[in-house]
C-alpha positions as CSV (number, residue, x, y, z in Angstrom):
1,X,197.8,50.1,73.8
2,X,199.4,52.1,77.1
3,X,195.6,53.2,77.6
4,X,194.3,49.5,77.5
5,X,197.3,48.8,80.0
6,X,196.5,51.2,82.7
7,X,192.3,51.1,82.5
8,X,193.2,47.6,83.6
9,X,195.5,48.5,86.2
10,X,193.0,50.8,87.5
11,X,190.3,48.4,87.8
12,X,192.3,45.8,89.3
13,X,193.6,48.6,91.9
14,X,190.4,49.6,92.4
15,X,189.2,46.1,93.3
16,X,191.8,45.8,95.1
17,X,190.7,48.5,97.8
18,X,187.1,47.4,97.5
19,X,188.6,44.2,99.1
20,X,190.6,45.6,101.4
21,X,187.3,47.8,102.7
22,X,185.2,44.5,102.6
23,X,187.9,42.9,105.1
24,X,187.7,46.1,107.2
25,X,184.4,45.5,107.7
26,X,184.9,41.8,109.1
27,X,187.0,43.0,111.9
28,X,184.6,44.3,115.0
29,X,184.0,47.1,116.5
30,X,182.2,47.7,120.0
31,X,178.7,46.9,118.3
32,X,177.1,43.8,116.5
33,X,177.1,44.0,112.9
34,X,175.8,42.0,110.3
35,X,178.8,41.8,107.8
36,X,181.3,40.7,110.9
37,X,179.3,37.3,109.7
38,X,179.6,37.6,106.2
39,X,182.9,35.9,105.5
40,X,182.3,33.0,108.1
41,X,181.9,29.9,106.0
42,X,179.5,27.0,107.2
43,X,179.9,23.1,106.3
44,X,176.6,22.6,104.9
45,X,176.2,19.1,103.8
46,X,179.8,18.5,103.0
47,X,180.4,22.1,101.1
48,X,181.8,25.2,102.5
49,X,178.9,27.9,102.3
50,X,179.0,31.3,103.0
51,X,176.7,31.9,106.3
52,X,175.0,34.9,104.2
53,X,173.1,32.1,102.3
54,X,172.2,30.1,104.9
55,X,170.8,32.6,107.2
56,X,169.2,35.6,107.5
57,X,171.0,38.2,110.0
58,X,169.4,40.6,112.6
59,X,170.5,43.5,114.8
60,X,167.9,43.7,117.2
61,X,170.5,45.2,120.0
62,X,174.3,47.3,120.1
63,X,176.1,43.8,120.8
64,X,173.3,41.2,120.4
65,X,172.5,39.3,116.5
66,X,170.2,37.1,115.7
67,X,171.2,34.7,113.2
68,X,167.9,32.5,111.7
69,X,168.7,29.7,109.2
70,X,166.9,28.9,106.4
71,X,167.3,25.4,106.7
72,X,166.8,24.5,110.7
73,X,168.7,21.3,109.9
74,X,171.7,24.0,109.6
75,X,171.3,25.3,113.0
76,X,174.4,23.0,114.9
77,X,176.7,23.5,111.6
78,X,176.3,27.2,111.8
79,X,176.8,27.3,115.7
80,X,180.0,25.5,115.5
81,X,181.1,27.7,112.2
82,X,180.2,30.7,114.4
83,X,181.9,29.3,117.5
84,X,185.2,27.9,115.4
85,X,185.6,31.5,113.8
86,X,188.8,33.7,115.3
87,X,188.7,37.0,116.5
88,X,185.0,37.0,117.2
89,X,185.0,35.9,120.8
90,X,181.3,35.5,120.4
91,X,179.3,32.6,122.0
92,X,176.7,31.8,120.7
93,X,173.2,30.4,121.7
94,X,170.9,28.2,120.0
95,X,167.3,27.7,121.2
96,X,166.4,25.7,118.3
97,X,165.1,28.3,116.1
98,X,167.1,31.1,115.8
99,X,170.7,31.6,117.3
100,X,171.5,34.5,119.2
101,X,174.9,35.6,119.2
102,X,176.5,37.8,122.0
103,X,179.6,40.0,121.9
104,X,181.6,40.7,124.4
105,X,182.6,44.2,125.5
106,X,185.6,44.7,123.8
107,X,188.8,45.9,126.4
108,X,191.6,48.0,125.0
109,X,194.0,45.0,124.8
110,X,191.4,43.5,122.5
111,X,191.0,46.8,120.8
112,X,195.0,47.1,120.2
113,X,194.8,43.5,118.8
114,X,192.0,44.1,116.2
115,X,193.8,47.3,114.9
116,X,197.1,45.1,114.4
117,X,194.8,42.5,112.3
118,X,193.6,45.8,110.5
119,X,197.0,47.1,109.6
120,X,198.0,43.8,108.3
121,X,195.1,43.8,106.1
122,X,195.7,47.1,104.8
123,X,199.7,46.0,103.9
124,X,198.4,43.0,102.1
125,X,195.8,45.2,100.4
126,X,198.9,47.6,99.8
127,X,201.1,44.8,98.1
128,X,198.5,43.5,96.0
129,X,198.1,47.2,94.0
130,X,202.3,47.8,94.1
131,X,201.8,43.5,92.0
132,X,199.2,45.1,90.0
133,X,201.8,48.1,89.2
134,X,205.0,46.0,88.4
135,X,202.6,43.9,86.2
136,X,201.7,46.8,84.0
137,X,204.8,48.3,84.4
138,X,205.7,45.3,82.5
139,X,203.5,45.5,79.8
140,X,204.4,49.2,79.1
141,X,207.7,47.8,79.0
142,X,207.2,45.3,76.6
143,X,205.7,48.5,73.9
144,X,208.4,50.2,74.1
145,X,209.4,48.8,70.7
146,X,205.9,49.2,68.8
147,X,205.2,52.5,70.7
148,X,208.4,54.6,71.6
149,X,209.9,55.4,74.8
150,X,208.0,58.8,76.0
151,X,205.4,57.6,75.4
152,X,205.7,55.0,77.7
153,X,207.6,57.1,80.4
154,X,204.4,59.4,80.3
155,X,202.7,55.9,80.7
156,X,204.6,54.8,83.7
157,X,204.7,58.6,85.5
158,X,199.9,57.9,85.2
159,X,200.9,54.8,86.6
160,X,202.6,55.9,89.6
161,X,199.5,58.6,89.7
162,X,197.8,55.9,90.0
163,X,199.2,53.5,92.0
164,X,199.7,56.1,94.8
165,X,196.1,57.4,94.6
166,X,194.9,54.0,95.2
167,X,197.2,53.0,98.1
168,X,196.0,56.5,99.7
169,X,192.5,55.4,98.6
170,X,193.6,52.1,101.8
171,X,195.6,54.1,104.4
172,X,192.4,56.3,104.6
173,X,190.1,53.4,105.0
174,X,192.9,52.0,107.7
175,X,192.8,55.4,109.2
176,X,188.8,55.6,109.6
177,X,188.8,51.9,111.0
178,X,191.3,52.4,113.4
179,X,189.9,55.6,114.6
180,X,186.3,53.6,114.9
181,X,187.8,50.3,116.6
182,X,189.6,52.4,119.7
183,X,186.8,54.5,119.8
184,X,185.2,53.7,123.5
């Protein structure tokens, strides 16, 4: 039973820091990267559609991407979805086939605003493993009658293990993207 509780707890941690790195990797840094795009949604005929599978994306230069659709008839909705999205600042161009999309040189201020985005990811990231830890805190609790109460104090003590192994697992991910968004 406590063994079923906390192989969950550790997946769902783990997840949990997987998503925190995926959001990482949406914030900018000085260069052009494809996966800054990934999360963008586009309305494609009504739906909300990740830009990912509308378009293929290119790095051809440090702060230059080339986004081409699949669809051409996609090429105004993806402009504006591109042009709509916060913390971007991008502007970008479409000659009818492709879409070139231009960063601007990032300046400290905007620097010291992309690492405040990045800490706030990190806490939410942070609060979602310390929910996954009072939730199976709370099943161990509730065996304490079929399964006695060392065994689910040794329970708990993996859990906190665990739990703070995972929230390290972020504040080292924080620490590399902060390190790599005020780098000049």
């Amino acid at each position: 039973m406590i063994p079923e509780v906390l192989s969950d707890a550790v997946a769902r941690m783990s997840k949990a820091v997987e998503v925190a790195k995926d959001d990482f990797a949406t914030v900018r840094t000085g260069r052009a990267n494809p996966q800054l795009f990934q999360k963008i949604m586009v309305s494609y005929y009504g739906t909300a559609t990740p830009l990912a599978q509308l378009a293929s994306l290119a790095n051809p230069e440090a702060r230059t991407l080339v986004v081409t659709p699949y669809d051409k008839s996609a090429l105004r909705d993806i402009e504006q979805a591109i042009r709509d999205t916060p913390n971007l600042g991008a502007n970008p161009s479409n000659d009818g086939n492709i879409i070139r999309v231009t960063l601007p040189e990032l300046t400290e201020e905007r620097r010291k605003e992309y690492v405040k985005i990045v800490r706030g990811k990190a806490e939410d990231a942070k609060v979602s493993v310390r929910n996954i830890r009072r939730k199976a805190k709370d099943d161990l609790d509730a065996l304490k009658s079929e399964v006695g109460d060392d065994e689910v104090a040794r329970g708990e003590k993996e859990l906190e293990q665990v739990t703070k192994s995972h929230v390290d697992a972020i504040d080292d991910a924080l620490k590399r993207k902060e390190a790599e968004l005020l780098e000049v």
